[in-house]
C-alpha positions in Angstrom: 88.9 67.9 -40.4 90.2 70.1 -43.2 88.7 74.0 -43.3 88.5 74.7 -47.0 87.5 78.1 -48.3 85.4 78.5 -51.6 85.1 81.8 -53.4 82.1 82.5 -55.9 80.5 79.6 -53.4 76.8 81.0 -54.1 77.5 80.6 -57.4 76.0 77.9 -59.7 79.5 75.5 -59.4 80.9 76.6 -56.3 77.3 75.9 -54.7 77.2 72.3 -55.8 80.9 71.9 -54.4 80.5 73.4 -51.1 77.7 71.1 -50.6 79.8 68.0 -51.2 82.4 68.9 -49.2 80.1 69.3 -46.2 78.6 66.3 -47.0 82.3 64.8 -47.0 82.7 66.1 -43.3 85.1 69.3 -44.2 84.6 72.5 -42.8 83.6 75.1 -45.6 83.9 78.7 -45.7 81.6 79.8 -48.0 82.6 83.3 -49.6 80.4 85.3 -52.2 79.5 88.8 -52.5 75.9 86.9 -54.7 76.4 89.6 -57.2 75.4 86.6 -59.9 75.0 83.6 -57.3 72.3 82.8 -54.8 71.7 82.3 -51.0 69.2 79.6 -52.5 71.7 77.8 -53.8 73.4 76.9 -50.7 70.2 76.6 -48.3 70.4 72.3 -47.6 73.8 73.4 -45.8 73.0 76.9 -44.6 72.8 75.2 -41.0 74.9 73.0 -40.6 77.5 73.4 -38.0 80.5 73.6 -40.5 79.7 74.9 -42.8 79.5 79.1 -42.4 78.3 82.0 -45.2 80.9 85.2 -45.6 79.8 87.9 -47.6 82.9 89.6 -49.2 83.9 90.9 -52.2 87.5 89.3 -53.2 88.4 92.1 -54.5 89.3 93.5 -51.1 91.2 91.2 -49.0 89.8 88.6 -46.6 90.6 88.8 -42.6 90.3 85.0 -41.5 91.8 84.1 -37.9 91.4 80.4 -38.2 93.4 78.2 -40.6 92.7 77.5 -43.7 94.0 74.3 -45.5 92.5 74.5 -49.2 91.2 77.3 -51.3 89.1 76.9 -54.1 88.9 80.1 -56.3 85.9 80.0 -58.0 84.7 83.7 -57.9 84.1 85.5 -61.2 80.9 86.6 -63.3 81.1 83.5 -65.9 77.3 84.8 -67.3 78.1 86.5 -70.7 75.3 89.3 -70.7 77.4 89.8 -67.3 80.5 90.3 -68.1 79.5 91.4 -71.5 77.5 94.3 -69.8 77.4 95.9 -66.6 80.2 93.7 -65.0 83.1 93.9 -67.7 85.0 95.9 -65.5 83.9 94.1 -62.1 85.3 90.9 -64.2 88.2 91.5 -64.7 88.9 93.1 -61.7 87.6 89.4 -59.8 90.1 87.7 -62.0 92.7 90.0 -61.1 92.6 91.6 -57.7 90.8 88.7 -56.8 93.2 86.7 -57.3 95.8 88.0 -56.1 94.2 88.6 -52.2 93.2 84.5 -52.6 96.9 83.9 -53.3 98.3 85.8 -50.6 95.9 84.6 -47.9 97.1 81.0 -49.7 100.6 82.1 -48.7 100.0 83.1 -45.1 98.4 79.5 -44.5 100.5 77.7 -46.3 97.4 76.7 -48.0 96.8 75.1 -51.3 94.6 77.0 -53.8 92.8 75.9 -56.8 92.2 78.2 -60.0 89.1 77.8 -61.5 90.1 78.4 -65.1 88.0 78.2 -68.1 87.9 77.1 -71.5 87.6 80.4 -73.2 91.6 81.2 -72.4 92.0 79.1 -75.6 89.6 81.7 -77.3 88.5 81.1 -80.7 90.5 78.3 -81.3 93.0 77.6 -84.2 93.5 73.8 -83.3 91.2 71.1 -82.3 90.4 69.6 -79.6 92.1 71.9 -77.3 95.0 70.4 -75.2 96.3 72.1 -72.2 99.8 73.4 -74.3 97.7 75.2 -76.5 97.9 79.4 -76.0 95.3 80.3 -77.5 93.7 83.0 -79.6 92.1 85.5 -77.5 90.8 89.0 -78.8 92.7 91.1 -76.2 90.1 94.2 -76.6 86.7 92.3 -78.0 83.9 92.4 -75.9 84.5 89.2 -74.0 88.2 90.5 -73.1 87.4 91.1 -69.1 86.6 87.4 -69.4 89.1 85.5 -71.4 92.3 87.8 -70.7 90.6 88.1 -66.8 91.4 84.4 -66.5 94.6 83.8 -68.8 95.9 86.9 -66.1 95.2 84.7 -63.2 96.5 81.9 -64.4 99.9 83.9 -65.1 99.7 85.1 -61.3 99.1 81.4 -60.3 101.7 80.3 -61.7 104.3 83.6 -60.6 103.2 82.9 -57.2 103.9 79.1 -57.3 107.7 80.1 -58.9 108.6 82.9 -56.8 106.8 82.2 -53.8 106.4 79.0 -53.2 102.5 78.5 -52.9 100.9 75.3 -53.7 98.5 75.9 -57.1 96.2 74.1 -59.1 95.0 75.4 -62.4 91.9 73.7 -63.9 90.4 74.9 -67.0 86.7 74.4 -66.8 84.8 73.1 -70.2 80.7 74.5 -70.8 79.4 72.5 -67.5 75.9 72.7 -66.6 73.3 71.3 -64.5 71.1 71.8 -61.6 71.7 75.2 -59.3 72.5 77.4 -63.2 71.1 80.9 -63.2 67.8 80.9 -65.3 68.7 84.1 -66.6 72.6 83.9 -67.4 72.9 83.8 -70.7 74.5 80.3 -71.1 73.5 78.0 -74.3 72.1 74.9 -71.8 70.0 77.3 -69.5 69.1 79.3 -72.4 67.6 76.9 -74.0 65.6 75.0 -71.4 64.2 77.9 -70.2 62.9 79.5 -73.8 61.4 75.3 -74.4 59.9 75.6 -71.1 58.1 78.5 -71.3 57.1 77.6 -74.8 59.1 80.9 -76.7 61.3 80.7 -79.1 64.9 78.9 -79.2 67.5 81.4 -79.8 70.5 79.9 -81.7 73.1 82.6 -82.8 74.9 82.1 -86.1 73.7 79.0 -88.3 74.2 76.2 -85.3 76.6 74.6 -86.7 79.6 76.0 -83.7 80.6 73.0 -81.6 80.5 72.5 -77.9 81.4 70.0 -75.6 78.8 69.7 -72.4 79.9 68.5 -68.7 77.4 67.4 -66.3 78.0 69.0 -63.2 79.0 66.5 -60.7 81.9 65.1 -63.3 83.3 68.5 -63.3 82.8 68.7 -59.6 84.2 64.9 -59.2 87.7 66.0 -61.4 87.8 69.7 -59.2 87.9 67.7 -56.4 90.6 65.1 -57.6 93.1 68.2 -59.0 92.8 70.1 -55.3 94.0 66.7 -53.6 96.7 65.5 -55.8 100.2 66.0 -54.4 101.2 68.9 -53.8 104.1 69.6 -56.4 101.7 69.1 -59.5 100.1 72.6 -60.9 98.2 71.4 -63.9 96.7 73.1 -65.6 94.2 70.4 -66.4 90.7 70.3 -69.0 88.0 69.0 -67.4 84.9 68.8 -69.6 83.3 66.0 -72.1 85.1 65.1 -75.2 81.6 64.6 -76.5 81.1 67.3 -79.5 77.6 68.3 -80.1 76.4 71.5 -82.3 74.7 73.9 -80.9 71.3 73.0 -83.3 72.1 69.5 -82.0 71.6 70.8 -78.2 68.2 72.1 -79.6 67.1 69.7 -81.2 67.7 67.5 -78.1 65.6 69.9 -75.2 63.0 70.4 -77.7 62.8 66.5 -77.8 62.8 66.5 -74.6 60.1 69.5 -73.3 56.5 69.3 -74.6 56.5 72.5 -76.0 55.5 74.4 -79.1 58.7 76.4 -79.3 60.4 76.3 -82.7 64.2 77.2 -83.6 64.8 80.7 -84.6 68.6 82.0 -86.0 70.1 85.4 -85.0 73.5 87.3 -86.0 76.8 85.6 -84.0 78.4 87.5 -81.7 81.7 88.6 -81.9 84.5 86.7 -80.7 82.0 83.5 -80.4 84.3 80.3 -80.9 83.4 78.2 -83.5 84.5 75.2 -82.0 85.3 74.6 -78.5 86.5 70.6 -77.9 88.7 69.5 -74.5 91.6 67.1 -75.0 91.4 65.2 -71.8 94.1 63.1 -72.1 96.0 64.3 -69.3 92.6 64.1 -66.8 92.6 60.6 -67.5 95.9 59.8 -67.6 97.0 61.5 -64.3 93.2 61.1 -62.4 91.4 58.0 -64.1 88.7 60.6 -64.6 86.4 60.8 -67.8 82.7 62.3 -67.7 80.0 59.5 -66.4 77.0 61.1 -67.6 75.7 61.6 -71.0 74.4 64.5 -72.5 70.7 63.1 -72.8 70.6 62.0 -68.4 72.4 65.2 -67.8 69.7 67.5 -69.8 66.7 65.1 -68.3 68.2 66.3 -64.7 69.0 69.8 -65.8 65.4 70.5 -67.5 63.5 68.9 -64.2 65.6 71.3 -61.9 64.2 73.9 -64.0 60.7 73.1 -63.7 60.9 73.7 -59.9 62.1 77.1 -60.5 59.8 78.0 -64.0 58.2 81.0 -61.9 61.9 82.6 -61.2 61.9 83.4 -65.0 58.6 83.9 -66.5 58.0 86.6 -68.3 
């Protein structure tokens, strides 16, 4: 049986993954300090016999005494009134310092450890769809800095730990997923959206609509994650996971407000800064390398998404 440790495991991803790694007969070490995750999001596996809660902060370093064989480093804010507000600093300092106490505790069991990039290290993107040679073009002081630079800096200590050390990395840059177990209240489009349709208020869209997304349900994310971490050893990545699929944000809209009897209507508000205007995976090298391409399709995935929701309308009313 392998012991696996996953940081940011109360969080919205990390939850649904610990969960199917029980179910797959691994032992989990669940690690969260539920700054933005939830106790409720892990409470199917709360008692089973291997699978066990920490409560830590990564930014300090983690005593384990038994052996751990994979990490999976999913802790960081990814909310943007989060790390837009109160936790910019707390952001980057999960990226960072977080990092590096995963990577050493990786290099004392001779473990191999899994970055959970993002997307938004390609910033506001001069070429499209993004491929994983593409550096980027990140505002290194805009307001959603801690984020972006946060996670380009971990991927630079990934990959100087990997060189000079020796330990076994993977780097996955993770496209907009959603799905069942997101925050009601964290800012992102999908949730956003659902939530505003459900309770009948006003859809927000910011700027004229028109920026592009690409939306990963879930478990294909979870399915690829899974596939990177047991690949063989020598290969890093980094590696897009997310849909190809390109939807505008007014099209995302249009589709919950199809989709939720409601009398909400679409209302438009100023962009914020530093918001991509198209954001696009090239997931050539998922497919070539993994067989993998996303399964489900936006309209299933926002059928799921919007009934998960409904269980939890009290959570955010008002």
């Amino acid at each position: 049986m392998k012991t696996i440790l996953v940081t940011g495991g109360t969080g919205f991803i990390g939850s649904n993954l610990c969960i199917r790694l029980v179910r797959e007969g691994s032992r989990v070490l669940c690690v969260d300090n539920n700054y933005t995750g939830s106790l409720d999001n892990i409470a199917e596996i709360a008692e089973d016999p291997n699978f066990q809660f920490i409560l830590h902060d990564i930014c300090e370093p983690l005593q384990i005494e038994e052996k751990i064989d994979q990490i999976y480093n999913l802790a960081c804010p990814a909310s943007p009134p989060a790390y837009q507000g109160k936790y910019a600093i707390r952001t980057t300092k999960t990226c960072v310092l977080g990092a590096l106490n995963m990577l050493e505790l990786a290099k004392k069991n001779n473990a191999v450890i899994l970055q959970a990039s993002t997307s938004e290290v390609y910033g506001d993107s001069l070429v499209h769809p993004q491929g994983e040679s593409y550096r980027g073009n990140v505002n290194p002081i805009g307001v959603r800095a801690c984020y972006d630079e946060g996670k380009r800096c971990a991927e630079s200590l990934f990959f100087d730990y990997h060189r000079q050390e020796g330990v076994a990395i993977k780097v996955v840059r993770i496209f907009n997923t959603y799905g069942p177990k997101m925050n009601p209240n964290d800012g992102r489009v999908v949730s956003n959206f659902i939530c505003q349709a459900l309770l009948g208020k006003d859809i927000t869209i910011y700027g004229d609509g028109l920026q592009t997304r690409s939306f990963c349900y879930l478990d294909d994310t979870v399915e690829l994650i899974i596939r990177i971490m047991n690949s063989e050893r020598s290969f890093t990545g980094p590696v897009n996971t997310g849909n190809p699929g390109e939807f505008t944000v007014k099209e995302l809209a249009e589709q919950v407000l199809a989709k939720v009897q409601t009398s909400s209507k679409i209302v438009y508000k100023d962009l914020p800064a530093d918001d991509p205007c198209k954001r696009c995976p090239d997931i050539s090298l998922a497919m070539e390398k993994f067989g993998w391409k996303p399964t489900v399709k936006l309209s299933e995935g926002l059928d799921k998404t919007i009934e998960y929701f409904k269980t939890r309308i009290q959570e955010y009313r008002g």
